[in-house]
Residue, then its C-alpha position, 0 to 999 in steps of 0.5 A: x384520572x379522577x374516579x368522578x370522570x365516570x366509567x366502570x369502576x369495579x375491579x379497577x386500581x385505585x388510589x385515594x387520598x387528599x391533594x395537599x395530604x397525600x395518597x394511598x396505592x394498592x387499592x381495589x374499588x367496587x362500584x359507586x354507591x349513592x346514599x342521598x346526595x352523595x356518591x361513594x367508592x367502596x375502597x379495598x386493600x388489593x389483597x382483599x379484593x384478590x381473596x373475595x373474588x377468589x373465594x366468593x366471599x365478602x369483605x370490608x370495603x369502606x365508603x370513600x366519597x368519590x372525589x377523593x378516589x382516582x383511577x390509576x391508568x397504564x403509564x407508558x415508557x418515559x420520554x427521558x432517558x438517562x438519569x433524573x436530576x431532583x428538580x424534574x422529579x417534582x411534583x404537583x400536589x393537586x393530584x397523585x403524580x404519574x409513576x412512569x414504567x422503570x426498567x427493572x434492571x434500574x431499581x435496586x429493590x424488586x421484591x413485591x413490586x408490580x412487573x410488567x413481562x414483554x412478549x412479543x411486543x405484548x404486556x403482561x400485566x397483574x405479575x409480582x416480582x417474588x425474588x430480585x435479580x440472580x444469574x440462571x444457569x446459562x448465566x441470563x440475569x433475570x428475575x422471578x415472577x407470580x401471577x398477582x392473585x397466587x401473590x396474595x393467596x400465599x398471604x392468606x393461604x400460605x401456599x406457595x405460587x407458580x413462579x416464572x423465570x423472566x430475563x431482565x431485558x423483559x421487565x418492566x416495573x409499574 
């Protein structure tokens, strides 16, 4: 969703870039700054972001003009099932394509990526994948996880995360 269809913005998972150029994911904005006639977003890398929350400290968030953010909104479970041919993967490049849900048992490369766990019926979201799939002791193939911010804090602390095991059938990627 364009960042210039209003709401809240701080926090929030953005992507910015050209239509017709390209686009740049993994990305925090603060709120809207307006200097004259303009408006901005200030954009931070999403590693920044989790350090100056965590920390209490600032950081550097350049000012990207507002009609060049989007707002990265929650995808739902495909409507297709089975596999994709390559012309009903193109896109348009008027705006970022939507990045629907994969199942993670679908992807050959889970290391770093977003995950989402089903519990209950519930998403969980903000988790990382930390290993890709192995076999468990009773034989369950699964994955294992951390917290988004324990992710990125072992960037800039070195401190391993608390990590979870999450059966296969759980996961999702973003």
């Amino acid at each position: 969703m364009p960042a210039t269809a209003g709401g809240e913005l701080r926090g929030r998972r953005v992507m910015t870039g050209l239509p017709g150029l390209g686009w740049r994911t993994d990305l925090r904005a603060d709120e809207r700054v307006v200097q004259g006639s303009r408006t901005y977003v200030p954009i931070m890398q999403e590693q920044e972001w989790y350090r100056a929350e965590a920390e209490q400290i600032e950081v550097f968030a350049p000012l990207v003009p507002q009609e060049r953010v989007w707002i990265e909104t929650i995808g739902s479970t495909p409507a297709t099932d089975g596999p994709r041919d390559v012309l009903s993967r193109l896109i348009s490049l008027d705006a970022p394509a939507r990045r629907d849900p994969v199942p993670v048992i679908d992807s050959p490369n889970l290391l770093g990526r977003r995950v989402v766990q089903m519990v209950d019926g519930v998403e969980r979201r903000d988790l990382r994948a930390v290993t890709d799939l192995y076999s468990n002791a009773e034989g369950d193939i699964c994955l294992r996880v951390a917290a988004e911010l324990d992710w990125y804090r072992w960037t800039w602390t070195g401190q391993l995360p608390k990590t979870m095991e999450v059966p296969v059938h759980l996961a999702w990627l973003e």
